[in-house]
C-alpha positions as CSV (number, residue, x, y, z in Angstrom):
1,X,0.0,0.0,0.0
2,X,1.0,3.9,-1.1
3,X,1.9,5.6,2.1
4,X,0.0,9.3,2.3
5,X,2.9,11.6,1.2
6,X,4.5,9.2,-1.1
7,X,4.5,8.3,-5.5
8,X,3.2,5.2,-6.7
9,X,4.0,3.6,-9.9
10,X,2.1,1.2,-12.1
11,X,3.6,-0.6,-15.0
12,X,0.9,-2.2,-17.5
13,X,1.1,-2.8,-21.5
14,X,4.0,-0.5,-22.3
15,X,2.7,2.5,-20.1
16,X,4.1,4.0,-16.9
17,X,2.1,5.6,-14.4
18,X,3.1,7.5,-11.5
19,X,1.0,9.0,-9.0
20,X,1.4,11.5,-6.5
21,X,0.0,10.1,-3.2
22,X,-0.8,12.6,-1.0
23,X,-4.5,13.1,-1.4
24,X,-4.2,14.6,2.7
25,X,-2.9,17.5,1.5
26,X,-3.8,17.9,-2.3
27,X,-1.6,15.7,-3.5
28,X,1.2,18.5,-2.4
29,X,5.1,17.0,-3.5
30,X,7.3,17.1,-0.4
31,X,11.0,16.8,-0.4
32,X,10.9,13.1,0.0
33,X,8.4,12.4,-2.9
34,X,10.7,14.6,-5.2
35,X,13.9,12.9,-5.2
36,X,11.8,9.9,-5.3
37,X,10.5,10.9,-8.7
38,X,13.9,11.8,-9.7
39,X,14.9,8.2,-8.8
40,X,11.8,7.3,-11.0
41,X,12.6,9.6,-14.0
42,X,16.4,8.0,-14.3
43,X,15.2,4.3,-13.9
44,X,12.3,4.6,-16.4
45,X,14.9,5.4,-18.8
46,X,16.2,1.8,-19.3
47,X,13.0,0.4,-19.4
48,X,12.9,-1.5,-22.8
49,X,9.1,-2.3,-21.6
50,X,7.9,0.8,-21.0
51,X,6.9,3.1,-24.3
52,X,4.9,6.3,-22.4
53,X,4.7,7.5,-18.7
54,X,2.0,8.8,-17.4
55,X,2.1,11.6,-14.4
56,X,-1.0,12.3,-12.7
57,X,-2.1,12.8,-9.0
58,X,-3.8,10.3,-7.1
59,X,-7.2,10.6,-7.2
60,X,-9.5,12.4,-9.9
61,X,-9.6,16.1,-7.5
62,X,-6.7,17.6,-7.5
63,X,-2.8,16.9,-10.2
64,X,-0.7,19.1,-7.0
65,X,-1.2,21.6,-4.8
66,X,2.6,22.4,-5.1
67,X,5.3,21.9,-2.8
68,X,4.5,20.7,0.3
69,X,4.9,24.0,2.3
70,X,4.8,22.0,5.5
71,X,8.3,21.2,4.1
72,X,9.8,25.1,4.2
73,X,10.3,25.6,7.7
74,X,13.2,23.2,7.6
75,X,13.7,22.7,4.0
76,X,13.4,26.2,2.3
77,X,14.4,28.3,5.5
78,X,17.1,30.3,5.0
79,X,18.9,31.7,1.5
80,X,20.9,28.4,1.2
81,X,18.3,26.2,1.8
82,X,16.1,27.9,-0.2
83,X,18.4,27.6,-3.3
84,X,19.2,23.6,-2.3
85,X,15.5,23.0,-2.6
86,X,14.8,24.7,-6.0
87,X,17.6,22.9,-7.1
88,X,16.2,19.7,-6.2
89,X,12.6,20.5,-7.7
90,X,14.7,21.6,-11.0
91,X,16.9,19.1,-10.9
92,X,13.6,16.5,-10.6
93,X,11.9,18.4,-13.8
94,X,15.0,18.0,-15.9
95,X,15.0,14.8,-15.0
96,X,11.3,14.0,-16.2
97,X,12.2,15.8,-19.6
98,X,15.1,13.7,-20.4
99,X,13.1,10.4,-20.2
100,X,13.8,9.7,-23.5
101,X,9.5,8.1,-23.8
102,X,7.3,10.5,-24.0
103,X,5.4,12.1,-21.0
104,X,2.0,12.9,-20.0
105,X,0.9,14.9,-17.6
106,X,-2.9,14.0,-16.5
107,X,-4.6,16.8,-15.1
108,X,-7.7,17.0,-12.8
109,X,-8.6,20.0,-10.8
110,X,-6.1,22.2,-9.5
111,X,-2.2,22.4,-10.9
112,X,-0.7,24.7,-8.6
113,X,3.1,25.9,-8.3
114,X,5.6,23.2,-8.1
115,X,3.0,21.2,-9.5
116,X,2.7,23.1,-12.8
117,X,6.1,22.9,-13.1
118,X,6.1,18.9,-13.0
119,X,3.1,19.2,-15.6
120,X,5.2,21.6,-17.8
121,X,8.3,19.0,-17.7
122,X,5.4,16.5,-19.7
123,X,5.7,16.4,-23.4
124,X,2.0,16.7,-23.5
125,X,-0.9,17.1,-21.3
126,X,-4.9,15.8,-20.6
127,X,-6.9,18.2,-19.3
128,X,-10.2,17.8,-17.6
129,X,-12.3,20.9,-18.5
130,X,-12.7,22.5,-15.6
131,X,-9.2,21.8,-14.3
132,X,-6.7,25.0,-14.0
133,X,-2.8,26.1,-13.4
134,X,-2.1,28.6,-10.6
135,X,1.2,29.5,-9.5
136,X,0.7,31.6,-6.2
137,X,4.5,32.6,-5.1
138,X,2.9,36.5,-5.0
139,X,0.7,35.3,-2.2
140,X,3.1,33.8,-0.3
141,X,6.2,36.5,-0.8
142,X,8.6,33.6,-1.7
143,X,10.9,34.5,-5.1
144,X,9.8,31.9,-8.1
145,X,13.2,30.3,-9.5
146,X,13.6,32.0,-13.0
147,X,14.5,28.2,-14.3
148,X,10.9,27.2,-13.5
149,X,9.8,30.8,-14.9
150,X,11.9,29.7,-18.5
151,X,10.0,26.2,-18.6
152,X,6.2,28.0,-18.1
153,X,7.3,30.6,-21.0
154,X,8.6,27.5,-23.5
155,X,4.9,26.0,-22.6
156,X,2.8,28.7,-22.0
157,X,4.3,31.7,-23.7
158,X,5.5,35.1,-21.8
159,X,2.1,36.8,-21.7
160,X,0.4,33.8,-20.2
161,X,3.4,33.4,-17.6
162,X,3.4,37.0,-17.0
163,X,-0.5,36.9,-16.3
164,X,0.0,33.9,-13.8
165,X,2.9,35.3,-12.1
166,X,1.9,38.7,-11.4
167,X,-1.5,38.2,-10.7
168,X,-1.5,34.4,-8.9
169,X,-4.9,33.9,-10.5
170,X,-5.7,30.8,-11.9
171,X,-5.1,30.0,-15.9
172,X,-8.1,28.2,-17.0
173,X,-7.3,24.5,-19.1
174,X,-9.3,26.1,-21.8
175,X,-7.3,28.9,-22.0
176,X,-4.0,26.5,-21.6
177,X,-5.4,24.5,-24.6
178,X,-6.0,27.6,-26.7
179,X,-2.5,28.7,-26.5
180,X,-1.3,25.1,-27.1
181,X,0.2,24.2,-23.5
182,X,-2.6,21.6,-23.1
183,X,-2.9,19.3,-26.1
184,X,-6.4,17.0,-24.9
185,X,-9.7,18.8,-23.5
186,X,-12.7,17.2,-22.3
187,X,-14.9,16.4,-19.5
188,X,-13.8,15.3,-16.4
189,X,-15.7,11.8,-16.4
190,X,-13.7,11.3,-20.2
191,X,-10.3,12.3,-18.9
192,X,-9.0,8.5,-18.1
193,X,-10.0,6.9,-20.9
194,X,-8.9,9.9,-23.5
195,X,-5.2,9.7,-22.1
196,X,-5.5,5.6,-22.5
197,X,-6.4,5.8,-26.0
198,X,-3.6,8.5,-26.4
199,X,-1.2,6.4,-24.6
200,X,-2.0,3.3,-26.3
201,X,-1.8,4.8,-29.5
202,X,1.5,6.4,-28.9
203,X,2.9,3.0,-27.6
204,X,1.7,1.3,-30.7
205,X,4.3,3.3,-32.6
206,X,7.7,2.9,-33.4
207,X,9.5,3.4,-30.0
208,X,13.0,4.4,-31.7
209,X,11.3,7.0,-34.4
210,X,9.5,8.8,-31.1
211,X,13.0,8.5,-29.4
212,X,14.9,10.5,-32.3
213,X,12.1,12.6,-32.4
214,X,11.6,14.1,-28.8
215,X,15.1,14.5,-28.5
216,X,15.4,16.8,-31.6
217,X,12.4,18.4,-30.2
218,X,14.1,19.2,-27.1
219,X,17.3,20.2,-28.3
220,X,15.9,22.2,-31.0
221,X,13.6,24.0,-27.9
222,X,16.6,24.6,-26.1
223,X,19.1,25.7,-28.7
224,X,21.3,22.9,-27.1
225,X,24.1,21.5,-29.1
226,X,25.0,18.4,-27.5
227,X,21.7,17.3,-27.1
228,X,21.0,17.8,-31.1
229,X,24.4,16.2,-31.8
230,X,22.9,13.0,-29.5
231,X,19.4,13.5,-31.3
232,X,20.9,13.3,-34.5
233,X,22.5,9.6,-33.6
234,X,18.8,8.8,-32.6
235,X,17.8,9.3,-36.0
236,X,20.6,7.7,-37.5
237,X,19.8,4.7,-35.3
238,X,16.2,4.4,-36.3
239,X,16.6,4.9,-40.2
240,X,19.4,1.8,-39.3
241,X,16.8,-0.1,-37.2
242,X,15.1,-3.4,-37.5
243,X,11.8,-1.5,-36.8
244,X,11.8,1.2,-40.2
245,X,12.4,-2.8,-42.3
246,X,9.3,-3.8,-40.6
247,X,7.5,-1.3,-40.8
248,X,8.3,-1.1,-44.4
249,X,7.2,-4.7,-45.1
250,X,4.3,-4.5,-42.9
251,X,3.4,-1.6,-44.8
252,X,4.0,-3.6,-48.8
253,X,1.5,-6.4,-46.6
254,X,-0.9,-4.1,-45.7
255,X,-0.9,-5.2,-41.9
256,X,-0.1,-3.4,-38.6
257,X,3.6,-3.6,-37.7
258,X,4.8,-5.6,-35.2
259,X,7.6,-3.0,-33.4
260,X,10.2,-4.2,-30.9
261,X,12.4,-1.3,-30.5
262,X,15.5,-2.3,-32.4
């Protein structure tokens, strides 16, 4: 059983999900339950049986309330401590963008702070309709790390960042999925089986094509040359894969292909 304050992590038909667990306190993320998603994010990355993580919160209420502020009087107190736990948090969102599968961030009801943050590290994300983002730093008087700040302008554009940040109102998913930061809209009651399908249907595809592809994506986002220079033996590696020959014959035999990931 999930301990309150805690991740758990399901592994069924190529797709990874992993919860946040602490439905006490709106599924907040405390210091232990990020370096345990860290630990998550690098071990996923080996799995040849996994083909898509999921990230969600527990429950079908709230994705995050943010970081568990019950945390700060020991954790965030003080300038050094401050900056040793944004680097963790950052350290824990670059480490869900370099899974080299691609991510989904679920989200139900509130995705607040910290939380946005982990959804913004997702390659994509499912939105129940009346779900929102919030970052409320302003309201508490604490500074918001300018890494986090670049990742909510790469997903939801300056004005929208500027809007949440000065304000600490809440962003709407509707207005996230006009302006492209939420890629899936419906109901609340449709949300589960909608990222399924999309899940499943990513997974079906070939694993080493979505590889090359989110890594040029992401080094092409982040003007990064060593990461394009690594995407670019990605796509070298598929084009010389077992998987393109497959799917080129199942392709002349009008079938489904069969991929394995080499």
């Amino acid at each position: 059983m999930t301990a309150p304050g805690d991740i758990s992590i399901d592994i069924a038909d190529g797709i990874a999900t992993l919860r946040l667990a602490n439905p006490a306190r709106r599924n907040a993320i405390s210091t232990a339950m990020w370096n345990k998603i860290a630990a998550f994010a690098q071990d996923v990355r080996s799995r040849k049986d996994v083909r898509v993580v999921v990230i969600r919160g527990e429950g079908e209420d709230m994705f995050s309330a943010g970081a568990d502020i019950s945390d700060f009087a020991t954790a965030r107190s003080g300038e050094g401590n401050a900056r040793a736990y944004d680097d963790l948090v950052e350290s824990t969102c670059l480490a869900i963008e370099a899974i080299p599968q691609p991510t989904i961030g679920v989200i139900f009801g509130g995705c607040m702070g910290a939380g946005s943050s982990v959804a913004a590290s997702c390659d994509m994300r499912v939105a129940a309709s009346d779900a929102f983002f919030a970052v409320p730093a302003a309201k508490l008087g604490l500074g918001y790390d300018p890494r986090g700040i670049a990742r909510f302008i790469r997903v939801f554009g300056a004005g929208a960042t500027r809007q949440v940040l000065f304000t600490a109102d809440r962003l709407p998913a509707s207005r996230a999925y006009e302006l492209g930061a939420v890629h899936v809209i419906v109901p609340k009651a449709e949300v589960t089986a909608m990222t399924a399908a999309l899940s499943h249907k990513i997974a079906g595809n070939a694993p080493l094509t979505i590889k090359a592809a989110k890594a040029a994506i992401r080094a092409l986002s982040k003007n990064d040359a060593d990461l394009l220079a690594e995407a670019e033996q990605f796509y070298a590696a598929a084009d010389a894969s077992a998987d393109y020959a497959e799917g080129r014959k199942a392709f002349a035999e009008k079938r489904p292909p069969r991929f394995t990931g080499s």
